[in-house]
N, C-alpha and C positions, 0 to 999 in steps of 0.2 A: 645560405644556411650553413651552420658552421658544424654540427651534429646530431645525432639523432640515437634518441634512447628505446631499446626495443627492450626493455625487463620488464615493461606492464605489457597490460591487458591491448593496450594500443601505443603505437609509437606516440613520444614527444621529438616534434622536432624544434632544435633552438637554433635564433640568430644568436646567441650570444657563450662566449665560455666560462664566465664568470657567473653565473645564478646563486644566488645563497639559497643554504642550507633549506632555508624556510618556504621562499618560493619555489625550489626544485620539490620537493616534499607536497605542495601543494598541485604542481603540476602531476604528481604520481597519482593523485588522488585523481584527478579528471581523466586520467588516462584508465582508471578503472574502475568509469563510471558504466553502468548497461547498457545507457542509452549515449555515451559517447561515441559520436560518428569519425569513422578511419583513423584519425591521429590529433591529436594535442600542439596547435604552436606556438609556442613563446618566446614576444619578440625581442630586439636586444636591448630596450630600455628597462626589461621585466624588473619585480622586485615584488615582492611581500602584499600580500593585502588580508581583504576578509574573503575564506574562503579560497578564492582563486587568484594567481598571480596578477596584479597589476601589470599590461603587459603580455596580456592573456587574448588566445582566441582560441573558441569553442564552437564546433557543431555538434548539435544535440538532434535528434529525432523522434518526436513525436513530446518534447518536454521544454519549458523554460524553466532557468533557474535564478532567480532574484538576485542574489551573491554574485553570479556571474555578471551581471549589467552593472552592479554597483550599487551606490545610495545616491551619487550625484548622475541620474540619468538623465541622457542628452550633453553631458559636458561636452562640449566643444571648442574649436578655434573659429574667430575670424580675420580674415586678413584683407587690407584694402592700398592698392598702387593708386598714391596721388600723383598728380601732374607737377610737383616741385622736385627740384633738383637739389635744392639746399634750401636749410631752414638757419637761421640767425639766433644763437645763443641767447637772447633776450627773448625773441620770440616762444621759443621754446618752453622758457619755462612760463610765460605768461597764459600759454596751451594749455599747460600741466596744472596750473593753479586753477585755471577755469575748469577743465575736466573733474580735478579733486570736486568743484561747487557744485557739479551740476550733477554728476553721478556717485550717487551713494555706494561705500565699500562697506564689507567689514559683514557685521549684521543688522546694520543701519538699511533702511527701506524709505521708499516714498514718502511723505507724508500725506498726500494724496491719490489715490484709484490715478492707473496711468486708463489711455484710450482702451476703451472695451476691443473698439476695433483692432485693435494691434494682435491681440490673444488669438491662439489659434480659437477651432471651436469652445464654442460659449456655454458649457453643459449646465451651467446655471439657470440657462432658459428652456434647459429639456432635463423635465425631471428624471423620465428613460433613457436617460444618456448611455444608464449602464455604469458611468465611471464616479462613483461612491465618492474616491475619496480626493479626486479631484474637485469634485463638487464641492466636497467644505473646505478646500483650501482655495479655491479660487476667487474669492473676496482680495484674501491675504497677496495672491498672485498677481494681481492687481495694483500692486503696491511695489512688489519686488520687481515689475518688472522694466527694465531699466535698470538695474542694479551689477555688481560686480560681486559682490559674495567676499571670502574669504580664502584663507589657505593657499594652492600656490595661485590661485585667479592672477590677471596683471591685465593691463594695459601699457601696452608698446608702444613709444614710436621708432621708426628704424631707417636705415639708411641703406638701400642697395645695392649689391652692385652690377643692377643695370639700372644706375643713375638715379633712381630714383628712393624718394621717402616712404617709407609705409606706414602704414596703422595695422596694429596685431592687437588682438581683444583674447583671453582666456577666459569661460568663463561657461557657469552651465543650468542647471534650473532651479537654482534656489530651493527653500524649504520645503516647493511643492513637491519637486520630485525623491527630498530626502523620505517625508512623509508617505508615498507610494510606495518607494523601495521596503521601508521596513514593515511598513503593513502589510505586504504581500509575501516579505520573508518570514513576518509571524505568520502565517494561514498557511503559509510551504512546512514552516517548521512542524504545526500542531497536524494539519494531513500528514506530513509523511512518517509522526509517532503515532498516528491511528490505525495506518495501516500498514506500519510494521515497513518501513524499508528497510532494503537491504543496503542502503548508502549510510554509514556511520553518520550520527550528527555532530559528532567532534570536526569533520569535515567542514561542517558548515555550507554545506551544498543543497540542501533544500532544495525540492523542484516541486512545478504544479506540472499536470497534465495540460497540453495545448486541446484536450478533449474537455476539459471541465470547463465550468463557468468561471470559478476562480484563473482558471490559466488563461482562458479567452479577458476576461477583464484586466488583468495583470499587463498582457499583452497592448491593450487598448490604452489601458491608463500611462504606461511607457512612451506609448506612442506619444501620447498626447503633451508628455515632459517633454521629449525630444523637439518634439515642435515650437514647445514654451520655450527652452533652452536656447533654440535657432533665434525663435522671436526677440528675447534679451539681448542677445549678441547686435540684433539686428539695430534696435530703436538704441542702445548704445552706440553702437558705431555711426547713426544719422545723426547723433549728437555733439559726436568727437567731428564729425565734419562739416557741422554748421559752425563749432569752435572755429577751425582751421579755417572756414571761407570767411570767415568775419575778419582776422586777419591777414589774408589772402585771399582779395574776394576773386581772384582770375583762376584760381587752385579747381583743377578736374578730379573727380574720383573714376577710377576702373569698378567693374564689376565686383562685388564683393567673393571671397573664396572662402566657403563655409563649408564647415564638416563637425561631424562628432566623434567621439569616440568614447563612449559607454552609451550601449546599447544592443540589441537584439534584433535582429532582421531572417526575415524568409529570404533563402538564395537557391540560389540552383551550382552545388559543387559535383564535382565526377559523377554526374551522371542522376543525384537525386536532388531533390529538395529539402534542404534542411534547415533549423534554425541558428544562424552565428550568431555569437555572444561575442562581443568585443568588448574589455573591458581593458580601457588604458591602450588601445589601438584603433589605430584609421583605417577604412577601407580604402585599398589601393588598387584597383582594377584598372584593364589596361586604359591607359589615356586619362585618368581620374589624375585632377590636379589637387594637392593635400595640401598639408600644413605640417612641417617636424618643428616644436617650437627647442630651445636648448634653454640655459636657465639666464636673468637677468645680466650676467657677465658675458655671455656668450653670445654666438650666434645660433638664427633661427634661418631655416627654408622653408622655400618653397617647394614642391616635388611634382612629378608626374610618376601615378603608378603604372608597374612594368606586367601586372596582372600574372601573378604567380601563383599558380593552385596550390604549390604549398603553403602557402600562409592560408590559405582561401583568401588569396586578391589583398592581405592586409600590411599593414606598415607598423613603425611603433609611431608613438602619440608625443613623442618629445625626448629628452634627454635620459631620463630616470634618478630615482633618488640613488645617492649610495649611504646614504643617514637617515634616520628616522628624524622628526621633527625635533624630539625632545635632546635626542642626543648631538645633533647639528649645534644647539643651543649651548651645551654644556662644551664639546671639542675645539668648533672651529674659533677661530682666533679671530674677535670682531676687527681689530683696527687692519688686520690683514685682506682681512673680506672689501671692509672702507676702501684703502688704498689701490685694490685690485680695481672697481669702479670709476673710481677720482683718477685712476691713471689712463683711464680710456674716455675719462670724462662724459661717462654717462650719470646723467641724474635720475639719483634712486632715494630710497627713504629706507633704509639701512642707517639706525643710528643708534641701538641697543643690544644685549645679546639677546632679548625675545627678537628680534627680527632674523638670526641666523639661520633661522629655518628655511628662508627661501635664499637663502645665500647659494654664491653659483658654487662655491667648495664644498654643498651639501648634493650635488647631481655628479651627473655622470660628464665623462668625457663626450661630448655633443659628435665631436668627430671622430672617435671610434663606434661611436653609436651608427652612425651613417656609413660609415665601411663595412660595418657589418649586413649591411641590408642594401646591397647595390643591386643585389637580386631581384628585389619586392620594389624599387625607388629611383629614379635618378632627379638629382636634386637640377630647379632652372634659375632659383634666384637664391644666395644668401645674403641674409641679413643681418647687418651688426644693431646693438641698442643703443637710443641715445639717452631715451629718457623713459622710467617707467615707477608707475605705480600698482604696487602688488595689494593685493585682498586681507 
């Protein structure tokens, strides 16, 4: 931990010394929430969001708050150790070109219902599911899922150093769970002008009571993105490896390493049970193996968490932006960004200034990132990029 702000209502504690203006601002406001529990952490990737820092973790007590989990709930990583040592620059990109066919990016979807059985539960065939508005998006989920999304989503492939290649997937629950997020932060929003809170709505903090039917449903339907989210990651990455065994048919895969990071969870911290809000962070409990990814120029790990109750047991979720998307566009220098890539000869699709947005000159320094959090992490594999296709 690098400091700790005690002028609110409850301590923030930061991994990081650099916060802008706007996410520290945003951290004051959760630190003097009523029902925020002991202290505020924000990890070192932090930066700006809705609401609450990206970057962000929250116990709350007896409340969820929508803003806090995000719009893309369930996003996650996944990562997979094949059994190759090296891959052959022809091979590779003939990988890359068959992944582009086979998995939809962008806002492109199926064109066909993937397997019913792949979805978590199927609330389409229990009308009392309870979960409203998964129900009418679940046709559509159907469709998506398999998919990569947009924004910084990517698909990785990476090279070791212990010896071996990997597969990194970024990616999270498509439109169903943007669809949930906002419909539960309008019914937070319209409750808590009904009954008069005392949380500013300039904040953008919104919460339901975990006692209500709306909070209990909110909760459920989260859940249920979280699981989609997993799922997607999942039926993509059995894809990317029937690719890879087709051209190496002797290629083993390891266990897959899957996590999220926006989402909401019951835990048990110093003593009570509360509800974290991770938004933009991994949980990293002790012996929990994660994922820190860095941005398409850099390197990515692998970690084991060192289970630190200051974070409540979390990590950051990746590198972090230091640009906003629009402004990344307008500043960074495209053919510098190009040459940065080409000199490490990773293949990427970087070939306009709209793609500057995921440029590695729009994030953070990956490795001060990870200095800053030896506390919460110790990293067991880094990964360089070889080749990647972003969302």
């Amino acid at each position: 931990m690098i400091r700790t702000i005690t002028s609110e209502k409850k301590p923030i504690k930061l991994w990081l010394d650099d916060i802008e203006e706007g996410a520290l601002a945003q951290a004051k406001n959760l630190a003097n929430l009523p029902f925020t529990f002991r202290h505020v952490a924000i990890m070192a990737d932090a930066h700006l969001g809705y609401g609450m820092p990206i970057g962000g973790v929250l116990a709350t007590e007896d409340v969820i708050i929508p803003n806090a989990v995000g719009a893309d709930i369930g996003c996650g990583m996944c990562a997979v150790r094949t059994s190759l040592d090296r891959i052959l620059p022809e091979d590779l990109k003939t990988i890359m070109r068959r992944i582009r066919g086979e998995i939809p990016v962008g806002f492109k979807h199926h064109s066909r219902p993937q397997d019913q059985s792949l979805m978590p539960l199927a609330p389409a065939d229990k009308p009392s599911s309870g979960l409203p508005m998964v129900e009418r998006e679940y046709e559509n989920g159907l469709r998506q899922l398999g998919t990569l999304g947009g924004g910084n989503h990517f698909i990785e492939i990476q090279r070791g150093d212990d010896g071996h290649i990997w597969i990194m997937i970024h990616s999270g629950s498509r439109n169903i769970g943007f669809r949930v997020a906002n419909h539960y932060n309008r019914l937070a929003i319209d409750l808590n002008a009904r009954h008069k809170s005392a949380v500013p709505s300039a904040w953008q903090l919104a919460h339901l009571p975990l006692s209500s039917e709306t909070g209990r449903q909110y909760l459920a339907e989260m859940q249920f993105c979280v699981e989609f989210a997993l799922a997607n990651r999942q039926l993509m990455m059995e894809r990317i490896q029937d690719i890879f065994a087709s051209g190496y048919p002797f290629a083993t895969f390891a266990d897959p390493v899957n996590i999220a990071h926006n989402y909401a969870r019951l835990e048990h911290h110093f003593g009570r049970e509360v509800l974290v809000h991770r938004k933009g962070a991994t949980s990293a409990r002790l012996g929990e193996t994660g994922i820190i990814p860095g941005s398409q120029g850099t390197r990515s790990c692998i970690v084991r968490g060192l289970g630190n109750a200051d974070s409540f047991t979390s990590c950051s979720h990746g590198a972090g932006r230091i640009m906003g998307r629009k402004q990344a566009q307008r500043q960074l220098d495209l053919q510098a960004e190009i040459r940065r890539l080409d000199a490490q000869g990773v293949i990427h699709g970087i070939r306009g200034r709209k793609d500057l947005d995921e440029a590695a000159g729009a994030y953070k320094d990956i490795g001060k990132v990870l200095e800053a959090q030896t506390d919460l992490i110790e990293v067991l594999v880094n990964l360089q990029p070889l080749a990647v296709i972003k969302g």
